[in-house]
N, C-alpha and C positions, 0 to 999 in steps of 0.2 A: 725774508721773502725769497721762494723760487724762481729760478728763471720764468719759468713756467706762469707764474704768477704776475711776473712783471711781465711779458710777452701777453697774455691771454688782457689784463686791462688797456695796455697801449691797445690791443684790437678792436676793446669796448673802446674805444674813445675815436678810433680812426673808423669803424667801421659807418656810426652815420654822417659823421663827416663824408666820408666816400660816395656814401650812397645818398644822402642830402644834396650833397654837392653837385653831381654827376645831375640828380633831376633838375636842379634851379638852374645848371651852365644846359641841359637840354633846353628847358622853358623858355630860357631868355635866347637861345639860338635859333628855336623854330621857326620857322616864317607860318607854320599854320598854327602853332599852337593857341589854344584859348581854354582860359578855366573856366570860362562861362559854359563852353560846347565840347570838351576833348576829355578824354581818358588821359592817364598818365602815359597807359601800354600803346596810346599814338605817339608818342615818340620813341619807341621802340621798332616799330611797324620796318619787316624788308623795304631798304629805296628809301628810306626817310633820314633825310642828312644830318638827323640826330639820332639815328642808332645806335651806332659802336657806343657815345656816349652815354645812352641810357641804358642799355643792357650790358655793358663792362661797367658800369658803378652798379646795377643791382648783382652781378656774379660776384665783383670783387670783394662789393658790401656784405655778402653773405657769405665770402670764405670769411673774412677779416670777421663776424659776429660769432663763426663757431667756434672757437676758443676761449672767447671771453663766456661766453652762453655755456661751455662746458667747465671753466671756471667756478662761476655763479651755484651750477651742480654740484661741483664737489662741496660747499660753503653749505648747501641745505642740506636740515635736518630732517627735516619732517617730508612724509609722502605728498603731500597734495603739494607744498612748493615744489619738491621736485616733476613730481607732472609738471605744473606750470611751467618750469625750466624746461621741459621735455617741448611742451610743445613749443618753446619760444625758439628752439632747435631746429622744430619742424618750421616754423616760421620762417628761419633765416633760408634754410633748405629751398621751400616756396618760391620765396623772392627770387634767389638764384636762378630757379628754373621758368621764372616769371622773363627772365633778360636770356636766357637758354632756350625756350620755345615764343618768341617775341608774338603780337598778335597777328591775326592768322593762322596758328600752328593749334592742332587740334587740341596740345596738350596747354596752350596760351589760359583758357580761360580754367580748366580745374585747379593748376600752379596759381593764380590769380585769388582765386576763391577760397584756398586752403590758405593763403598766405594771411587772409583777411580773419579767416574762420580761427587760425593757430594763435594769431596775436590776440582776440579775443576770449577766446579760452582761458589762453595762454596767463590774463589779466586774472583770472576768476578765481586760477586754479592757485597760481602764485600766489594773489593776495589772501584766499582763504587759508593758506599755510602759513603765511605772515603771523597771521591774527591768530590762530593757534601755537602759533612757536612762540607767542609774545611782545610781536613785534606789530604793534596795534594798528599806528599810527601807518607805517609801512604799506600794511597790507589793506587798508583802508583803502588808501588814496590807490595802491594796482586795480582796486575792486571799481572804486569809482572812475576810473581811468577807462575801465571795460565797460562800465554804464555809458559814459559819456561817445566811447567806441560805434556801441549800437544803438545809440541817442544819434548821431549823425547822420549814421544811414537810414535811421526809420525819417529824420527832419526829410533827407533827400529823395526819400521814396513816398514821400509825402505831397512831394509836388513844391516844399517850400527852401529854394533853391535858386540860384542864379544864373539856371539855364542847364541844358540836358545830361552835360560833361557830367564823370566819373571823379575827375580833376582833383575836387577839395576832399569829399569823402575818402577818397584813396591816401591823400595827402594827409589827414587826420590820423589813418590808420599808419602811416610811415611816422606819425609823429609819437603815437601811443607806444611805438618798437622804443625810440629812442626814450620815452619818458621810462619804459622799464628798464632801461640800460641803467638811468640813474637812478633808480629805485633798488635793483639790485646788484649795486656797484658794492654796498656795505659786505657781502656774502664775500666778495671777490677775499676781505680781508679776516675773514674768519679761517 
């Protein structure tokens, strides 16, 4: 094993921790927050005495995912997992610029939207190369991962939901990052 190799998985492992961490020590320090009513990107917001916190765990989380994300690259064979890797790239990118242009900032909501938009993809494209590289099982569960992705937001755009907040759907999508971190933890070792 490369330095490079061991360096790029310590980052898959530190980077949701970082950025997991950074959102749940936001949540529980807000005085306004609510997942019934709040976006995650309100505690990011200029003046909001969880900012540094939430936008230095999504910048750090996503230096710390791009090594391991370009790890996982080097490990695919096949074209469509690498897209997937590509955009899980653009993904981590996103987020970065999600905590880099906090809400309010005109570039806040496209960084937001690609972030959501790259990790779904991101599931489609990865798992459909899984499942052609032979790796069945794998690429199954990324595919189902991105069902379940835009299963959440169609439930919340649906009206059937625990009130107006962005909160859990976002929170779903920060969660489908990390279930592919362990799904394509196996490449790291190829």
């Amino acid at each position: 094993m490369t330095r490079f190799d061991t360096l790029s998985r310590a980052c898959g492992v530190a980077a949701p921790l970082v950025t997991l961490g950074a959102i749940l020590v936001a949540t529980l320090v807000s005085p306004s927050f609510s997942w019934a009513s709040s976006a995650l990107s309100d505690l990011g917001r200029p003046g909001a005495p969880t900012a540094a916190i939430f936008n230095g765990g999504l910048v750090l989380g996503a230096l710390l995912a791009l090594p391991f994300v370009a790890r996982v690259g080097l490990g695919a064979r096949r074209h469509l997992t690498r897209a997937g890797v590509a955009a899980f790239g653009l993904a981590a990118v996103s987020m970065g610029l999600v905590g880099v242009f906090p809400e309010g900032h005109a570039y806040h909501f496209p960084s937001a939207i690609s972030l959501y938009l790259f990790v779904t993809y991101g599931l489609f494209l990865y798992g459909s190369g899984r499942v052609r590289a032979g790796a069945t099982n794998a690429g199954l569960a990324a595919i189902w991962l991105g069902v379940a992705h835009v299963t959440s937001w169609v439930v919340w755009a649906a009206g059937l939901r625990v009130g107006p907040g962005l909160a859990v759907p976002e929170t779903v999508g920060a969660g489908m990052f990390v279930a592919w971190i362990g799904l394509a933890w196996r490449l790291t070792e190829e």
